[in-house]
N, C-alpha and C positions, 0 to 999 in steps of 0.2 A: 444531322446535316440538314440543313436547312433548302424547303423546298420553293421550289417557284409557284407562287401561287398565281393561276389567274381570272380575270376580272370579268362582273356580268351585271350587267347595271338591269333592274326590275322596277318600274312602273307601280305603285300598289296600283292596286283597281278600286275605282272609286268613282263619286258623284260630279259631275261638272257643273258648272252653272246651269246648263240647260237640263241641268237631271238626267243627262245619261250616260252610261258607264264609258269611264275612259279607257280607250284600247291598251293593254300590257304592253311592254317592248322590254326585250333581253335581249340585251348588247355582249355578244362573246367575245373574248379577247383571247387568239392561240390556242392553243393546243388542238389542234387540227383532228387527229387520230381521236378524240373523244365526240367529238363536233353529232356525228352521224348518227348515237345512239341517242343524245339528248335534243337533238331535233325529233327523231321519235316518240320520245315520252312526251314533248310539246305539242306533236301533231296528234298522240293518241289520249294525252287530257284534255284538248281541246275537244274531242268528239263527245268527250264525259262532260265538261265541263264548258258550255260553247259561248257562255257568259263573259268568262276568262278573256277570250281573244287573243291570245301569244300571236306574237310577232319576234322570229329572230333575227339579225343580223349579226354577220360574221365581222367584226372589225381586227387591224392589224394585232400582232400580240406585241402587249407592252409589259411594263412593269411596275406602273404605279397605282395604288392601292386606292378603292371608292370606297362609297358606301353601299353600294350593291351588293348583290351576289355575285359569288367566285369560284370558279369551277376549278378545283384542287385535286392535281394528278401523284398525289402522295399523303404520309401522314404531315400533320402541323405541329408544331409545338406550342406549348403555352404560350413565349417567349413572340410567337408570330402571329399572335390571335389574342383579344379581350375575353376574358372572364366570363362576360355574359353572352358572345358570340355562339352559336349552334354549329358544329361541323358535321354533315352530315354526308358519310360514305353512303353511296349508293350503287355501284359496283367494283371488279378487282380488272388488271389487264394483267394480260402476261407477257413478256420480253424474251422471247425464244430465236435462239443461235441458229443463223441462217448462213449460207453459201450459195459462187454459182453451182450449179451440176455438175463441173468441168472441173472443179478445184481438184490440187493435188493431194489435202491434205485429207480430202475424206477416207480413202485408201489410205493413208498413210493411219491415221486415227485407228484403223482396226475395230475393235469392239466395244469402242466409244472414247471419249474426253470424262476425265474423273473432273471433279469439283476444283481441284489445284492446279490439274494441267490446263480448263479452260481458262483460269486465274492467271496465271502466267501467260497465256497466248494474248490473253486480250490486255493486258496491264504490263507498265514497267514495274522491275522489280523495286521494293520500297527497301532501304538499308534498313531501316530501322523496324522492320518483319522478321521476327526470326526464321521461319520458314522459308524464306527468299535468300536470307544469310545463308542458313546451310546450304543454299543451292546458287550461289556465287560463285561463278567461276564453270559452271556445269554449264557443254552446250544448251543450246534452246533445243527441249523434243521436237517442237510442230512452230511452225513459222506461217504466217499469213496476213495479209492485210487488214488492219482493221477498220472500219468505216464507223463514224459514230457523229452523232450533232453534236452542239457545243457544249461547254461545258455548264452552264445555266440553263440546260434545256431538261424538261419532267423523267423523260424517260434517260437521259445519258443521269443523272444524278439515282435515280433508283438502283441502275443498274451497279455506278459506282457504289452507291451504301450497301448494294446486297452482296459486292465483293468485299466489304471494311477496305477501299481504297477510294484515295480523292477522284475528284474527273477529270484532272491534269495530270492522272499519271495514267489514263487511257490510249493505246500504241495508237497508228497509223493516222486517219485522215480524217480533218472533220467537214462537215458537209452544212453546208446554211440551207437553211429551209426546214421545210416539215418532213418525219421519217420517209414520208415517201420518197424522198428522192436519194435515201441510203439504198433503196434494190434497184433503183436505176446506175447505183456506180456498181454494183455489184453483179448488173448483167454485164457490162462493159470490163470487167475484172475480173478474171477466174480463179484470182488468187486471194478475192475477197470475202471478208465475213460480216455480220453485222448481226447486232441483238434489234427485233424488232416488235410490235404489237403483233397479234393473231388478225384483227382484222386489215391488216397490210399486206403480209406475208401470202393468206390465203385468198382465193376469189369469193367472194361471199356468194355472190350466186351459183355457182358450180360448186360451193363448198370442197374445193381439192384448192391444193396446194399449186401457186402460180409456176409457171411450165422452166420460169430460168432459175429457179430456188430447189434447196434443198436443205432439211436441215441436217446440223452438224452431228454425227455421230456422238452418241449420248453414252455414257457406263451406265446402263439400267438393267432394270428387270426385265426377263424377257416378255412375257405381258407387253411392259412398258415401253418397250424397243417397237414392237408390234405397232403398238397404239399411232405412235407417230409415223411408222414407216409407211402406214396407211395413208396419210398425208391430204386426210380427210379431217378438219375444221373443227365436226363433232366432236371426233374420239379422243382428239386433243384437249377441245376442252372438258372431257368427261372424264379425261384422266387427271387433268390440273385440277380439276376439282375435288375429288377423290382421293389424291397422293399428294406426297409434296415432294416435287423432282429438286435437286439440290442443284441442277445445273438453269435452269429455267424460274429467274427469280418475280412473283406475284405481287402487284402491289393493288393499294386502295383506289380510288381514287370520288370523288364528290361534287358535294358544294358547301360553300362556306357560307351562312346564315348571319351577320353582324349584327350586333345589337340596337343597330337605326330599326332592324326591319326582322327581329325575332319573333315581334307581335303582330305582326303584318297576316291576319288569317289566309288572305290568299297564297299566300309563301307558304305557309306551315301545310295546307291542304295542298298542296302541290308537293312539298316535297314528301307529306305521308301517302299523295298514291304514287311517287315512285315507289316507296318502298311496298307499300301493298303490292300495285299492280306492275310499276313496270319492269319489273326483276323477270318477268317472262319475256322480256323481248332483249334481253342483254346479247343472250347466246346467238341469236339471229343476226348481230353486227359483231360479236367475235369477240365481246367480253366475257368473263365470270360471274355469277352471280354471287353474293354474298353469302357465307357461310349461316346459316340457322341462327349460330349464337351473336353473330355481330350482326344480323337485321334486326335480334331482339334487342339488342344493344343500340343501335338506329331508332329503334324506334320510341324506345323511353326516353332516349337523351334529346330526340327531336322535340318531347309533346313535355318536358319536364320545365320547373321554375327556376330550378337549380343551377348553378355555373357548372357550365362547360367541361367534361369528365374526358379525359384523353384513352382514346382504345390505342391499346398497344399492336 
């Protein structure tokens, strides 16, 4: 399924006429919920690196492709990138099943949503699913509202591929704008649910869970059940890290390196101290960090000659 990539236009840094370095600027385009950690890694290469000068601004999110860099809230395909292009994953987010406090259905849920039942709450059913076939004709177990952005939006498209259903067959109501404003319909709705990032969902600075959220009753371990009931920022992400809940789907996400600006050293030194250094400040805005083998996997295919290797 093809993802929305999008766009960050980079400056090299270089000589002017009057021999002094020209200021960088990185133009972001969307994706709002990543925004906050890679202003950090700007603001903390720049203290390394004061040469550099980063400047960013936030411009509207579009759709049309530069020759910049791109900040990509999913994997890519060949099909959507050049041969010689660099993609480079530098953290994971996670999409975890939210409600208000007040919903009927967390009482009703019992001792969690298995991997099918949340499948069917939040999707229509597909004909052409066999598992939906056999279950044609069967009331609906759990009923609820479902809030979700559009259907070309990063995270409504992960969440559809991590179920094998399109984004047009996602139930309830969409919402324009950036996720944040799927837990403002969700305070206003008790009978609503919504998949969203950790760093939305949680307060980052009180690292607890925001006061009209909860999340949706899980079929886990009991460990695992703990972890989140805790409703503490941390243990979530220490357990997404750690396991792989089947209800709560992880994705990549980056920047995309094009082959105008592969050889651009400023660019490549930039994005080898995210992977060096700035994978310790993920957890602190509420992402993941990379697993061991896919930063080593980041970091050969960043510094290689070779075309463009796709991590699965």
């Amino acid at each position: 399924m093809k993802k929305i990539v999008y766009k960050a236009i980079l400056l090299a840094l270089g000589a002017g006429f009057s021999g002094h370095a020209i200021a960088q600027e990185i133009q972001i385009e969307g994706i709002k919920f990543v925004h906050p950690i890679i202003e950090k890694w700007v603001t903390e290469y720049r203290k390394e690196h004061p040469e550099a000068r980063f400047e960013v601004k936030i411009v509207p999110e579009k759709e049309s492709r530069s020759s910049g860099l791109s900040v990509i809230a999913g994997r890519v395909t060949e099909e959507e990138v050049n041969g010689r292009d660099r993609v480079v994953y530098t953290g994971r987010y996670a999409l975890i099943p939210v409600s208000n406090r007040n919903n009927p259905l967390i009482e009703k849920a019992g001792k969690g949503l298995k991997k099918k039942e949340l499948k069917n709450l939040v999707f229509e059913r597909d004909v052409l699913d066999d598992e939906a076939y056999e279950d044609d004709g069967k009331e609906e177990k759990y009923a609820a509202t479902v809030y979700s952005r559009s259907g070309q939006a990063a995270t409504t498209l992960t969440l559809a591929e991590y179920f094998d259903r399109a984004p047009e067959h996602i139930r309830g109501k969409k919402i324009i704008g950036d996720e944040i404003y799927l837990l403002n319909a969700l305070q206003k709705d008790e009978s609503g649910i919504a998949f969203n990032t950790l760093n939305y969902v949680y307060d980052l600075k009180t690292r607890r869970l925001k006061s009209h959220l909860t999340i949706l009753p899980l079929n886990l371990k009991s460990e695992q059940r703990e972890a989140l009931r805790s409703e503490n920022i941390d243990r979530a992400i220490s357990l997404l890290e750690t396991a792989k809940i089947e209800t709560i789907p992880v994705e990549k996400f980056g920047i995309l390196i094009p082959e105008e600006q592969a050889e651009n050293a400023e660019v490549r030194r930039f994005a080898n101290w995210i992977l060096e250094h700035g994978q310790q400040y993920n957890h602190e805005f509420g992402f993941l960090s990379l697993d061991s083998r896919t930063l080593s996997t980041q970091k050969r295919e960043l510094n290689s000659e070779e075309s463009l290797t796709f991590v699965k």
